[in-house]
C-alpha positions in Angstrom: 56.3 24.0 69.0 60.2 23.7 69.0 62.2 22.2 66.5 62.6 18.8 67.9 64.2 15.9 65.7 62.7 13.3 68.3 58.9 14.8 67.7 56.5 13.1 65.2 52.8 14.9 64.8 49.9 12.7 63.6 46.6 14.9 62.3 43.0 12.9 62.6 40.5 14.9 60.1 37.3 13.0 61.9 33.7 13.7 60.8 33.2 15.1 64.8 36.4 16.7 65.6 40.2 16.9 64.3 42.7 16.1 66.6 46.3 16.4 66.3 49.0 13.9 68.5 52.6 15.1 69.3 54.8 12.2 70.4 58.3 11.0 70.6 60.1 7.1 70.8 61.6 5.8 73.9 63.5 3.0 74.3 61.5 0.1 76.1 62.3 -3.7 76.8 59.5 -4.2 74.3 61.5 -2.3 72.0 60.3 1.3 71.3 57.3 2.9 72.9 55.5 5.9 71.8 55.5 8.9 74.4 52.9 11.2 73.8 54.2 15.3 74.4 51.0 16.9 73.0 47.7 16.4 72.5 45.0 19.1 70.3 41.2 18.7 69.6 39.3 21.0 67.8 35.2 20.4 67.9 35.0 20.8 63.6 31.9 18.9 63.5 32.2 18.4 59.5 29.8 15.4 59.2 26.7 18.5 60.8 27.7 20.7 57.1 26.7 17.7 54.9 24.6 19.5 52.7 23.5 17.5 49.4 26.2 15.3 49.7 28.8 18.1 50.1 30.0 20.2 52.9 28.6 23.5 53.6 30.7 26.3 53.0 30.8 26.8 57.4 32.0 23.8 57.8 34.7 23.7 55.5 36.0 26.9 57.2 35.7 25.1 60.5 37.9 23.1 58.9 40.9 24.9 57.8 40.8 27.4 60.5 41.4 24.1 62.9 44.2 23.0 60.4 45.6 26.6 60.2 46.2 26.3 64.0 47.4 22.8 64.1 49.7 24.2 61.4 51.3 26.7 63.2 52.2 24.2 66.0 53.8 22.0 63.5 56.6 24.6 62.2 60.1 23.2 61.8 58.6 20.0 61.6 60.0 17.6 58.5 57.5 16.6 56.2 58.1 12.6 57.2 57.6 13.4 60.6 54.2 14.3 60.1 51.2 12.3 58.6 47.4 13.7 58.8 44.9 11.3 58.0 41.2 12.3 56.7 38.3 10.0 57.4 34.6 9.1 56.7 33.1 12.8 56.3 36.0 13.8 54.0 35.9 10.1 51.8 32.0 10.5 51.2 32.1 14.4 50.5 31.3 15.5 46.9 33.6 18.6 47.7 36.1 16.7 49.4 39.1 18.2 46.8 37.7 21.4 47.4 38.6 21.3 50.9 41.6 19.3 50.9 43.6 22.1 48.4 42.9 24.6 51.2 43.4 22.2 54.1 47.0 21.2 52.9 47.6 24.8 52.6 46.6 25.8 56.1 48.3 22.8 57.7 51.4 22.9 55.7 51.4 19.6 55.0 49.8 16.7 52.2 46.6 14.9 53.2 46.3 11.4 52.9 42.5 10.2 52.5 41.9 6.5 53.5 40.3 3.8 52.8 37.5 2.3 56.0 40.1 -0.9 55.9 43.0 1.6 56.2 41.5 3.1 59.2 41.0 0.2 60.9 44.0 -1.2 60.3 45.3 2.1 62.0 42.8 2.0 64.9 44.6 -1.6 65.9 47.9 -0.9 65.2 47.3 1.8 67.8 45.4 -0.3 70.4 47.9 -3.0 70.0 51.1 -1.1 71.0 49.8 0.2 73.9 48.5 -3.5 75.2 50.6 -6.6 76.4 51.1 -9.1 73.8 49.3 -11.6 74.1 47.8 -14.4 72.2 44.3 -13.7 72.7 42.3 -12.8 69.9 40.9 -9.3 70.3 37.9 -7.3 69.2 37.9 -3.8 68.7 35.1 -1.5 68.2 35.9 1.6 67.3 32.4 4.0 67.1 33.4 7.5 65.0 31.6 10.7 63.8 30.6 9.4 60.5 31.6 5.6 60.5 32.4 2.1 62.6 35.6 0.3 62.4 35.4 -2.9 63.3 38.9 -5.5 63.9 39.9 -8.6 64.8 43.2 -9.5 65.7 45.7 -11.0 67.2 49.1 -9.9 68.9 50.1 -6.8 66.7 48.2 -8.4 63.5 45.2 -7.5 62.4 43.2 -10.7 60.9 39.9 -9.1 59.9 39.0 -5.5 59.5 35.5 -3.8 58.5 34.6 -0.1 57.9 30.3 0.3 58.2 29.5 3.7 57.1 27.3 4.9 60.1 29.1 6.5 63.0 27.6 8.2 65.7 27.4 12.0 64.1 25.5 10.6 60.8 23.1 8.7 63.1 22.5 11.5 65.4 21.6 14.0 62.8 19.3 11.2 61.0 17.3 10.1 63.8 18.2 12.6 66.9 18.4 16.0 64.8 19.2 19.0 67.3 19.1 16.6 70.2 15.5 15.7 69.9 14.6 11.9 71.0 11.1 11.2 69.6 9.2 8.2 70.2 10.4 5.0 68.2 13.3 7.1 67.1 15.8 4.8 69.5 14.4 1.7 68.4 14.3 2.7 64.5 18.2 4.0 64.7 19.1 0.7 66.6 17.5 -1.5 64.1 19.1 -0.1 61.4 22.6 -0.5 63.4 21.8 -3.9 64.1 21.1 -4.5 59.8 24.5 -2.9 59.3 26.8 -4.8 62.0 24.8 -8.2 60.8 26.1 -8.3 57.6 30.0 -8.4 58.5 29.0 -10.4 61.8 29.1 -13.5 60.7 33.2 -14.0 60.1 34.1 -12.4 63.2 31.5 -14.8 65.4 33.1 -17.5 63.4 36.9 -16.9 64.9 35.5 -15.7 68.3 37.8 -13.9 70.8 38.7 -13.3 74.1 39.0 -9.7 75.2 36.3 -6.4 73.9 38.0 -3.1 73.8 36.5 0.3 72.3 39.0 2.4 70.7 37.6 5.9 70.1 35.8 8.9 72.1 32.3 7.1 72.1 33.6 4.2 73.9 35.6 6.4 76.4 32.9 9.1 76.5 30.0 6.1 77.3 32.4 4.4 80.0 33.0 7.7 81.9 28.9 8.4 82.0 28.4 4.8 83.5 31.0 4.9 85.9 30.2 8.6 86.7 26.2 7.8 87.1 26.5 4.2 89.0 24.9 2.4 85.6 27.1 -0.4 86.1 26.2 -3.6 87.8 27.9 -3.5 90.6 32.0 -4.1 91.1 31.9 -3.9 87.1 33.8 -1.4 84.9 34.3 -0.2 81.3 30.8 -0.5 79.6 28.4 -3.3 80.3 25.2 -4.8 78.7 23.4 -3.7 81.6 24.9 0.1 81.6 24.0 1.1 78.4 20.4 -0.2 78.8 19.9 2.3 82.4 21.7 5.1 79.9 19.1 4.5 77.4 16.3 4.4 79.8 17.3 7.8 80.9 17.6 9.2 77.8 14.0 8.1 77.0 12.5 9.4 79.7 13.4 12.9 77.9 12.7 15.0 74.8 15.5 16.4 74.2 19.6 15.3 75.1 19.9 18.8 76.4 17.8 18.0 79.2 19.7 14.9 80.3 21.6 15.7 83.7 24.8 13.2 83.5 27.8 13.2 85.7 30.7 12.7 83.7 29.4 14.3 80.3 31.2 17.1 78.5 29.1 19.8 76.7 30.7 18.8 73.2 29.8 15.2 73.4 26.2 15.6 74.4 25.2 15.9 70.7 27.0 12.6 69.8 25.4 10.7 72.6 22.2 9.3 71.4 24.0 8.0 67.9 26.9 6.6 69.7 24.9 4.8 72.0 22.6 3.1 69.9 25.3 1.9 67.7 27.3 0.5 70.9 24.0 -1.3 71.9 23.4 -2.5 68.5 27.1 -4.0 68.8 26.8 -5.3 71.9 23.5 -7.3 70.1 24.7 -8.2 67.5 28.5 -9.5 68.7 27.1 -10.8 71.9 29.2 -8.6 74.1 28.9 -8.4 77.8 31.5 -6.2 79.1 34.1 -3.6 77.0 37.2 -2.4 77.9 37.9 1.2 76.8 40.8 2.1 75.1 42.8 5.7 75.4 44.6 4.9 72.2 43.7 4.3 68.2 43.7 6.1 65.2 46.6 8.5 66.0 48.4 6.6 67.9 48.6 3.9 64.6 49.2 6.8 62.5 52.5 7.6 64.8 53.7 4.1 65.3 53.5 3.7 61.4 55.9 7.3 61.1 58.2 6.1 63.9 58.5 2.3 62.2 60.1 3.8 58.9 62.3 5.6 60.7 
């Protein structure tokens, strides 16, 4: 892109996909806003080349060649005015330096791998700005390749964050490898999503809150497949109770995701379906949710709002 001294880039090294956010500041009433110019995703899929406990040598090339493009885009840009993030895949690989010397070469830029907390602290600080303020107390659920961020908050503060280290790619592969549903294989992954999101449960039914929203491409992929498909009770949007337990009907009645005709489903996010819907159903369990809003922004957008704070 062109040397622009208003641009800030934020880099999102997820387990499923890498993605890379271009925006700029403009002045608001609120204050600043973020604009976004760009947007990049490249399909890396690092949590599949978990091999051992380290990633495969494939996927670590998926991975740079993605960053060597991103890279390129990101010329003339100062090294403040760009931050890439890595994630679950990256924080539990055994090879993880391995791959970041030669991802920070190909991208041009440092790294920074965080913590689950970190993330979700992110993931809200992104869903915040882009919301009204209000004093409502907020849940966000934010489903990713290789982990679950879960926050609390209020306003533009976070008040409790969790990281639980199942995300919809590392559950897929587990209990849905190559697509394949076998019998008791949704009810197995479910209960052990509902074991996971019951030990950090208790706090956050303790506060309560007023308003659901689920930040990341699971959330936005399972509200387009139940609006597009009529899942939905009717006159209700975002993802419902009810919704996700017509979308898992369907997706028993086959033996494989690939055979699962959905409106509204992109070919890179039918692999991710099966684990990101059992863990959204095991949330909705668990939390006692009813209805979700879904939310366009998160992780990257935090990431930016962070870089355009300090300056």
């Amino acid at each position: 892109m062109k040397e622009d001294a208003s641009l800030f880039a934020a880099i999102d090294l997820g387990s499923n996909a890498f993605r890379m956010m271009i925006g700029q500041s403009v002045r608001s009433r609120k204050g600043f806003m973020i604009q976004e110019v760009k947007t990049l995703r490249e399909p890396v899929r690092l949590a599949e080349g978990f091999d051992g406990g380290a990633l495969d040598a494939m996927a670590l090339d998926r991975g740079w060649q993605a960053l060597a493009r991103f890279g390129k885009k990101l010329r003339g840009f100062e090294a403040g005015k760009v931050r890439a993030v890595a994630t679950s895949a990256v924080r539990e690989a055994d090879n993880a330096q391995l791959f970041l010397d030669s991802a920070e070469r190909h991208l041009g830029f440092r790294i920074d791998v965080i913590s689950g907390h970190e993330e979700a602290r992110l993931v809200y600080a992104g869903v915040a700005h882009s919301l009204p303020s209000a004093q409502d107390l907020r849940l966000v659920v934010d489903i990713g390749g290789g982990s679950t961020e879960l926050i609390l908050g209020q306003g533009a503060q976070p008040l409790l964050t969790e990281s639980i280290a199942i995300g919809s790619g590392t559950l897929g592969a587990r209990y849905f490898p190559d697509g394949r549903i076998a019998p008791g294989a949704l009810q197995e992954a479910e209960r052990v999503a509902i074991l996971q999101f019951e030990k950090v449960a208790r706090r956050y039914r303790a506060q309560g809150w007023q308003q659901t929203i689920g930040s990341s491409g699971t959330a936005r992929m399972l509200a387009k497949v139940l609006k597009a498909n009529r899942l939905n009770d009717l006159g209700q949007d975002g993802i419902t109770y009810g919704g996700l337990l017509r979308l898992s009907l369907l997706l028993l009645k086959v033996k494989n995701v690939q055979q699962l005709k959905l409106a509204g489903l992109q070919p890179h996010r039918q692999s991710i379906l099966p684990g990101g819907l059992v863990l959204m159903l095991a949330a909705f369990k668990v939390f006692g949710i009813s209805q979700m809003a879904p939310s366009e922004p998160g992780l990257r957008l935090g990431v930016l709002h962070g870089l355009m704070s300090r300056h």
